[in-house]
C-alpha positions in Angstrom: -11.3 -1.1 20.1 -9.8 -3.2 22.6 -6.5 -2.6 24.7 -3.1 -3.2 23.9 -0.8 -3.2 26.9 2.3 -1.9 26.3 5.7 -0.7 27.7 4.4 2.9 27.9 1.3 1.8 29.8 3.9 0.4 32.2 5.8 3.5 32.5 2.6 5.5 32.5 3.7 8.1 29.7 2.3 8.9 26.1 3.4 6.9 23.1 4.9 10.0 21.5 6.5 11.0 25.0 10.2 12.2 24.6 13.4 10.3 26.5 13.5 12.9 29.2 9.6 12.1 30.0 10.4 8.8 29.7 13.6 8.5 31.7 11.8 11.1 34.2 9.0 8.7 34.5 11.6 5.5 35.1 13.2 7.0 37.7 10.1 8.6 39.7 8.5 5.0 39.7 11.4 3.0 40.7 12.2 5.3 44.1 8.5 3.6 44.6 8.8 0.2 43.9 12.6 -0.7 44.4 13.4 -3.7 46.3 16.0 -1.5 49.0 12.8 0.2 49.8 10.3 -3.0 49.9 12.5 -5.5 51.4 10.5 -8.9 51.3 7.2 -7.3 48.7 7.3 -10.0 45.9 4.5 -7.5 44.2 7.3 -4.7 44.4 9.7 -6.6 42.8 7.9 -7.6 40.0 6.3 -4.6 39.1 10.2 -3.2 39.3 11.4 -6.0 36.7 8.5 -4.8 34.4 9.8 -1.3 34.8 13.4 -2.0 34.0 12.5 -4.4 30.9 9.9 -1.5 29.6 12.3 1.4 29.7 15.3 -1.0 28.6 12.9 -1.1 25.5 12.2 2.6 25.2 15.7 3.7 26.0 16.6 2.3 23.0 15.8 3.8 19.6 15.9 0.5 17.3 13.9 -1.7 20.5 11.4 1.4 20.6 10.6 1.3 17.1 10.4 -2.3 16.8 7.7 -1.9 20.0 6.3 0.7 18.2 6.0 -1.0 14.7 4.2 -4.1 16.7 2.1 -1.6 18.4 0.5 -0.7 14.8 0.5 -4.1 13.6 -1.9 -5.7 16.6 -4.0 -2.6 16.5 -4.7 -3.0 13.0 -5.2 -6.5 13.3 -7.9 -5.6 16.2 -9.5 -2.7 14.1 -10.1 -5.2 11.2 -11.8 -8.0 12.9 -13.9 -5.3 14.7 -14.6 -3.9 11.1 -15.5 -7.1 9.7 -17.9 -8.1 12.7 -19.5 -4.2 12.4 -20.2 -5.4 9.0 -21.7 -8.5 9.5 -23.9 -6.9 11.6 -25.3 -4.2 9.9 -25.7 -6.6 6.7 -28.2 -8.9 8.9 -30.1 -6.0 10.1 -30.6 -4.6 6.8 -32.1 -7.8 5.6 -34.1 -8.1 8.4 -35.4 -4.8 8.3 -35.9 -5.1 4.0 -38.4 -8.4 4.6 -39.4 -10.3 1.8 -40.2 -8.7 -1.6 -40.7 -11.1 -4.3 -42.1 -10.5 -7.1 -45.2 -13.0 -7.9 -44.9 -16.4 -10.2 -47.6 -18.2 -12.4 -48.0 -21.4 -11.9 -49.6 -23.8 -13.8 -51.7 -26.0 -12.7 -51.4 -30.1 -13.1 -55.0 -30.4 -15.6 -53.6 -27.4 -17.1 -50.0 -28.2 -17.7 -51.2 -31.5 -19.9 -53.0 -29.9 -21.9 -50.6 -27.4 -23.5 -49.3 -28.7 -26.4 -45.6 -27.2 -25.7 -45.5 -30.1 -22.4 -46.7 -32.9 -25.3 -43.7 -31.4 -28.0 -41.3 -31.2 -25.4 -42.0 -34.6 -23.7 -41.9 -36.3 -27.3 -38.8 -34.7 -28.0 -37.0 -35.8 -25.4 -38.3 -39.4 -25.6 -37.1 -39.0 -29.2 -33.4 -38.4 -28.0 -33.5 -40.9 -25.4 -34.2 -43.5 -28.2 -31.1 -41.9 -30.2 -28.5 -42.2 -27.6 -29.3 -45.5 -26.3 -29.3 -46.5 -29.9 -25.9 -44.9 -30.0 -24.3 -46.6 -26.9 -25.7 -50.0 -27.7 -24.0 -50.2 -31.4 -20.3 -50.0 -29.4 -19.9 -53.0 -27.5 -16.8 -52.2 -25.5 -17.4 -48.3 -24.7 -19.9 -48.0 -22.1 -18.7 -51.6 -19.8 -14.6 -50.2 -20.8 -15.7 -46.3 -19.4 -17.4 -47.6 -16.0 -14.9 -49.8 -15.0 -12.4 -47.3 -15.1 -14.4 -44.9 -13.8 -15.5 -46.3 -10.9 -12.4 -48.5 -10.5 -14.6 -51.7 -10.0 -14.4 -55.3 -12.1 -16.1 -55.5 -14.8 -19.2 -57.6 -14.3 -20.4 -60.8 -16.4 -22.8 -58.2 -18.4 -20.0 -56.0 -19.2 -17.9 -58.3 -20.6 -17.0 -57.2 -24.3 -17.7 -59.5 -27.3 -15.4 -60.9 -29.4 -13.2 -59.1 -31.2 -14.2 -59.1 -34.8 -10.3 -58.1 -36.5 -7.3 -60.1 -36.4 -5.7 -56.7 -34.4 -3.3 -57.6 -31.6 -5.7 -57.3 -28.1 -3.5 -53.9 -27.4 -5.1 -52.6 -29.9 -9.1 -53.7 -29.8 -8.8 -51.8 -26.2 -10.5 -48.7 -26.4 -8.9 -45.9 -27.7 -10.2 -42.8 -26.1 -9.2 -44.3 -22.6 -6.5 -46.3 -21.7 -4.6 -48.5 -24.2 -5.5 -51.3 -21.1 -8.2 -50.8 -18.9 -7.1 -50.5 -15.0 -9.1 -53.6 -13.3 -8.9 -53.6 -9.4 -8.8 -56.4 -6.9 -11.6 -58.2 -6.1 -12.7 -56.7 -2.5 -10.3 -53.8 -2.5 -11.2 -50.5 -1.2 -10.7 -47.1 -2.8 -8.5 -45.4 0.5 -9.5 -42.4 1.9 -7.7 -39.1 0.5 -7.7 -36.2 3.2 -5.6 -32.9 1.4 -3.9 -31.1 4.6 -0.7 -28.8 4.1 1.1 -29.3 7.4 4.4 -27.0 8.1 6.9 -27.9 10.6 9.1 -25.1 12.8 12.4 -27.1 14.4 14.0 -24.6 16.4 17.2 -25.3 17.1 19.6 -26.1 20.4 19.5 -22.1 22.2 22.6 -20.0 21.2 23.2 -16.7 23.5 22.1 -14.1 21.3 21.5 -11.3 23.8 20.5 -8.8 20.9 17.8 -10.9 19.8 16.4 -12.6 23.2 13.6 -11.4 25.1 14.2 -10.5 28.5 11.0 -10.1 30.1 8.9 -11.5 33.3 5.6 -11.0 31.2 4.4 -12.0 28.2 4.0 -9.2 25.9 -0.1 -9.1 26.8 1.0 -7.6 30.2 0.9 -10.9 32.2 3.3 -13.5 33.4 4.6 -16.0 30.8 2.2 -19.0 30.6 3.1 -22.1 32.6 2.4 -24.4 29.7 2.5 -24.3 25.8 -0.2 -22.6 23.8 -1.8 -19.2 22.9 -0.8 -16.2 24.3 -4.2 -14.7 25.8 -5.3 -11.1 24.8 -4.5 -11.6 21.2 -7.1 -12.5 18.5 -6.7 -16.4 16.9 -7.2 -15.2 13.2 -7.4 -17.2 9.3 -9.2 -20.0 10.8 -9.6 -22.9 8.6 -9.4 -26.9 8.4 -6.6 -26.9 5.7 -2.9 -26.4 7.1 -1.2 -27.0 10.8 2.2 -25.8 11.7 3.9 -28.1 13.7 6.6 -26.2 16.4 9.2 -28.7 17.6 11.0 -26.8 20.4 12.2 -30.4 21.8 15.8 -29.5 21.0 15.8 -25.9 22.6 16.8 -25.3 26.5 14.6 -22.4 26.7 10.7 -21.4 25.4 10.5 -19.4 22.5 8.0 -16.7 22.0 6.5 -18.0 18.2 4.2 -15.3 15.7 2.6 -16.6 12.7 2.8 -13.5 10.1 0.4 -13.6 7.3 2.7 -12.0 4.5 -0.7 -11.3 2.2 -2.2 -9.6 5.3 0.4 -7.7 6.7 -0.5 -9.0 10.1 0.0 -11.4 12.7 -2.6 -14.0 12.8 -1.3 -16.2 15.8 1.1 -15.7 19.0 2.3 -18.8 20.7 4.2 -19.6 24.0 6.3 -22.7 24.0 7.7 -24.1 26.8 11.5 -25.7 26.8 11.5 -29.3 25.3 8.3 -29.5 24.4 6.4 -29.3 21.0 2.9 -27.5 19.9 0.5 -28.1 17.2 -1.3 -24.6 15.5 -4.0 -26.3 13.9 -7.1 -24.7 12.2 -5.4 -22.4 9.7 -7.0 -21.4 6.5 -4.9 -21.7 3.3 -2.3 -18.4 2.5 1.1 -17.5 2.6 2.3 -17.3 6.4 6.1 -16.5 7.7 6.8 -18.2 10.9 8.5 -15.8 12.8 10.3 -17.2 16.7 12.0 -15.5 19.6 14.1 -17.2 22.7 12.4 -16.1 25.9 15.0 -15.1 28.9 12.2 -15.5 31.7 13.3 -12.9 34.8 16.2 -12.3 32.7 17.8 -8.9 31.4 19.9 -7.9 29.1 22.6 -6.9 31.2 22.8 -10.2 33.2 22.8 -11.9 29.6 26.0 -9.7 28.5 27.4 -10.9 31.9 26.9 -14.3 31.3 28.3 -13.9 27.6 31.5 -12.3 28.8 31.9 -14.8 31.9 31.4 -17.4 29.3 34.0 -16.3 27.0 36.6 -15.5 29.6 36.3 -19.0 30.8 37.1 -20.6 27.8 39.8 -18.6 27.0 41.5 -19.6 30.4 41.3 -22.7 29.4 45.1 -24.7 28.5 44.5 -24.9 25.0 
């Protein structure tokens, strides 16, 4: 199954591992990699902001579970497109390995085919009710010329003109009755337009509000690498429910900072899409099959913690309440 990087990959301990092993583990690798002992190592410092933001997460019972609830989610996701290729697999080598076992069919020969007397009754018969039903149609003058023009939403031609009306009946109601009380007759040279069916979904994110309990404070995307430095897919994560019926359409033009977008597939269980969007900008998911998706989005802090956002907030606040009212 593939690898899911995580925050306990980062800090190099076991999913189950207490908070003293994790804490222990924190500390042991940041007397490594701290800037005060790497003065100038870019590397050093940004394998110590993926340190702080993975035990910020772990630290914290309700973060940890979240991370650990998403942990199960992607995995399963994996495991069931790994399942469902497996499959495939061992279907096609089961019918290439079965070959061809029909059973054998008579055929009859042309000579002999004319000469059974069931081809002659059956070819009669159906001449018979050929006769009938053209028969039929031709005794109602206004049925068959009335039914293709409204069918195929054409003029009628000079043929299928109707005759005469033979009752003194108002023309409303000659028309034929099983149809239309008055026939739908197009323009001359129109053309039927093209009718394309395509459920489209629109996410508008609105203007960023400082929410440090819900932001993301990271340097990497959640795959382990650094954010992406334009809008699209987050790599490492499968692009699932492919399909040429819907397109969700993120609008993130409003927004002073990227947001972190999952499309959750509420039949599934499962994330089937994870999207990076850049600040002001806007990104089209296309290629989704139909179903019943949640479209679930995240502010991004890039570099950011959530320390230096509860600074910010309470700088913020004591600003404006200096302020002469």
């Amino acid at each position: 199954m593939a690898k899911i990087h995580t925050h306990y990959d980062n800090l190099k301990v076991a999913r189950l591992a207490p908070q003293e092993v994790i804490r222990a583990a924190y500390k042991a690798l940041s007397q490594k990699y701290h800037p005060d002992k790497n003065p100038g190592d870019d590397k050093a410092a940004r394998i110590m902001a993926i340190l702080n933001s993975a035990y910020g997460t772990l630290s914290d019972p309700v973060r940890r579970k979240e991370h650990d609830e998403w942990i199960a989610a992607e995995e399963w996701e994996i495991e069931w497109l790994e399942s469902t290729r497996e499959e495939g697999r061992e279907k096609s080598r089961a019918e290439a390995a079965s070959g061809w076992d029909g059973a054998p069919v008579e055929v009859l020969k042309p000579y002999r085919a004319v000469r059974d007397p069931r081809w002659w009754f059956g070819l009669m018969l159906c001449f018979g009710l050929g006769c009938a039903a053209g028969a039929f149609f031709l005794s109602q003058d206004r049925v068959v010329p009335v039914a293709l023009a409204s069918a195929l939403g054409t003029q009628r031609s000079a043929a299928s003109t109707p005759a005469p009306a033979r009752s003194e009946a108002p023309p409303d109601a000659r028309a034929d009755s099983w149809a239309v009380a008055k026939p739908h007759v197009a323009d001359a040279g129109a053309r039927a337009p093209d009718v394309r069916a395509l459920g489209v979904t629109e996410l508008v994110v609105p203007a960023r509000v400082a929410d440090c309990e819900t932001e993301l404070h990271s340097l990497i995307a959640p795959n382990g690498e650094p954010w992406p430095v334009q809008s699209g897919y987050v790599d490492g994560f499968p692009i699932g429910n492919q399909g040429p019926e819907t397109q969700i359409s993120i609008d993130n033009t409003r927004n002073g900072s990227p947001v972190l977008v999952k499309i959750f597939d509420l039949d599934r269980r499962s994330n089937v899409r994870h999207v990076y969007v850049l600040a002001r900008d806007t990104f089209l998911v296309d290629r989704l099959a139909v179903g019943k998706y949640e479209v679930r989005y995240q502010n991004v802090d890039v570099g950011g913690s959530h320390a230096e956002c509860v600074g910010r907030r309470k700088q913020a606040a004591a600003s404006r309440s200096s302020e002469p009212g």
